[in-house]
C-alpha positions as CSV (number, residue, x, y, z in Angstrom):
1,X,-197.8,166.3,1.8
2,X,-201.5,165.0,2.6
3,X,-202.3,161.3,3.2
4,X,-203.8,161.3,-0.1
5,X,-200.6,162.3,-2.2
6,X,-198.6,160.0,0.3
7,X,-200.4,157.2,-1.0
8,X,-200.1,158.4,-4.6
9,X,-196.9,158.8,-4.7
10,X,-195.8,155.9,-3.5
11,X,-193.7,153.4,-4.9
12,X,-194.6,149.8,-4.9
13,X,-191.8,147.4,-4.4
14,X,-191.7,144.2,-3.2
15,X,-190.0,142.3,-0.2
16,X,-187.4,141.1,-1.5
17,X,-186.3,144.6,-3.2
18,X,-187.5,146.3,-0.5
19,X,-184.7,144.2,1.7
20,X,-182.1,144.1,-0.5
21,X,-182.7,148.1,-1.1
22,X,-183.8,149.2,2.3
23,X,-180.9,151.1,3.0
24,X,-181.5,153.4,-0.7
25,X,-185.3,153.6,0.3
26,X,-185.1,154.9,3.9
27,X,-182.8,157.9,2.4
28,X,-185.2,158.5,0.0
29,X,-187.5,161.9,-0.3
30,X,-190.3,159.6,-1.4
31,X,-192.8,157.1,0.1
32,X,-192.3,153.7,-0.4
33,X,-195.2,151.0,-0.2
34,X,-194.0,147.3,0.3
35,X,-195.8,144.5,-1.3
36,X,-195.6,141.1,-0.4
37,X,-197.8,138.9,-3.2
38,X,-198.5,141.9,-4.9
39,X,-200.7,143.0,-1.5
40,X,-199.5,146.3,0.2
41,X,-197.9,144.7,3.8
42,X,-195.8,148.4,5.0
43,X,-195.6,151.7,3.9
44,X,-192.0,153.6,4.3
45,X,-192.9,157.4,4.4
46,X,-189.6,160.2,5.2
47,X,-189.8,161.7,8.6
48,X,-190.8,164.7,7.5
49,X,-194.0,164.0,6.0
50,X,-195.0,161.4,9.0
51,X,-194.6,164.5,11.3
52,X,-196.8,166.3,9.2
53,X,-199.4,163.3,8.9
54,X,-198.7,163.4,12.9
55,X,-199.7,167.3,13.4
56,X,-202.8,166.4,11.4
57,X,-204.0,163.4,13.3
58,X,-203.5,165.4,16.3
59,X,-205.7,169.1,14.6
60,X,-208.7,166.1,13.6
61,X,-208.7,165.4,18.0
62,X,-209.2,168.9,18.7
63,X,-212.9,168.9,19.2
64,X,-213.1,172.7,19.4
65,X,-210.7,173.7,16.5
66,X,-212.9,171.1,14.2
67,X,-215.8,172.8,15.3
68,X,-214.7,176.2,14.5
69,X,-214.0,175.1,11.0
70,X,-217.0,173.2,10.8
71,X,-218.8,176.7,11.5
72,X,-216.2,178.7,9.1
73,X,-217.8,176.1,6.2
74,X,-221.4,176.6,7.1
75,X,-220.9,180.6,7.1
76,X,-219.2,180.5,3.5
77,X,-222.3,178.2,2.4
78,X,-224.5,180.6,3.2
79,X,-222.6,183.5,1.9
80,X,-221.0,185.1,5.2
81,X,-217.7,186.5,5.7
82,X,-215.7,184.4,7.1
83,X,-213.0,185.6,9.4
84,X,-209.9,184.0,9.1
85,X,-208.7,185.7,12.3
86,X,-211.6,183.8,14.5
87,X,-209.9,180.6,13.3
88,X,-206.4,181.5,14.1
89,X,-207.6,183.0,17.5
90,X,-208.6,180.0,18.4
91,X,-206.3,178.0,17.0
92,X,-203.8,180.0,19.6
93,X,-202.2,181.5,16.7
């Protein structure tokens, strides 16, 4: 699940649910967002998805592998093959 859906999906409750249901929400397959005043103050997201959000963060760091893609969407602008085996190559894959 992106960052994007994450946010989508969430569900708003407030403190004082989220305190008295913490416990339901943590077990839950779905984000949670936590409002205090009706302003977002945490965000409860399953494990799963914050490793995924982690693995991302760490790709966007990887100054080569963004540069490679970078080059794979300027080749397909201009019409050229592009080689999906270059990017795993070098994505050590």
């Amino acid at each position: 699940m992106n960052a994007t859906n994450l946010l989508r999906k969430a569900k708003p409750v407030n403190v004082r649910e989220a305190q008295a249901q913490l416990s339901k929400l943590i077990r839950s397959k779905f984000p949670s967002m936590v409002l205090s005043h009706g302003k977002p103050v945490s965000f409860l997201v399953p494990y799963e998805d914050m490793l995924n959000l982690v693995d991302t963060l760490d790709e966007l760091k990887d100054k080569k592998l963004m540069g490679e893609i970078e080059r794979g969407r300027t080749e397909y602008v201009q019409g050229k093959e592009v080689s999906a085996e270059r990017l795993f190559k070098k994505m050590g894959l």
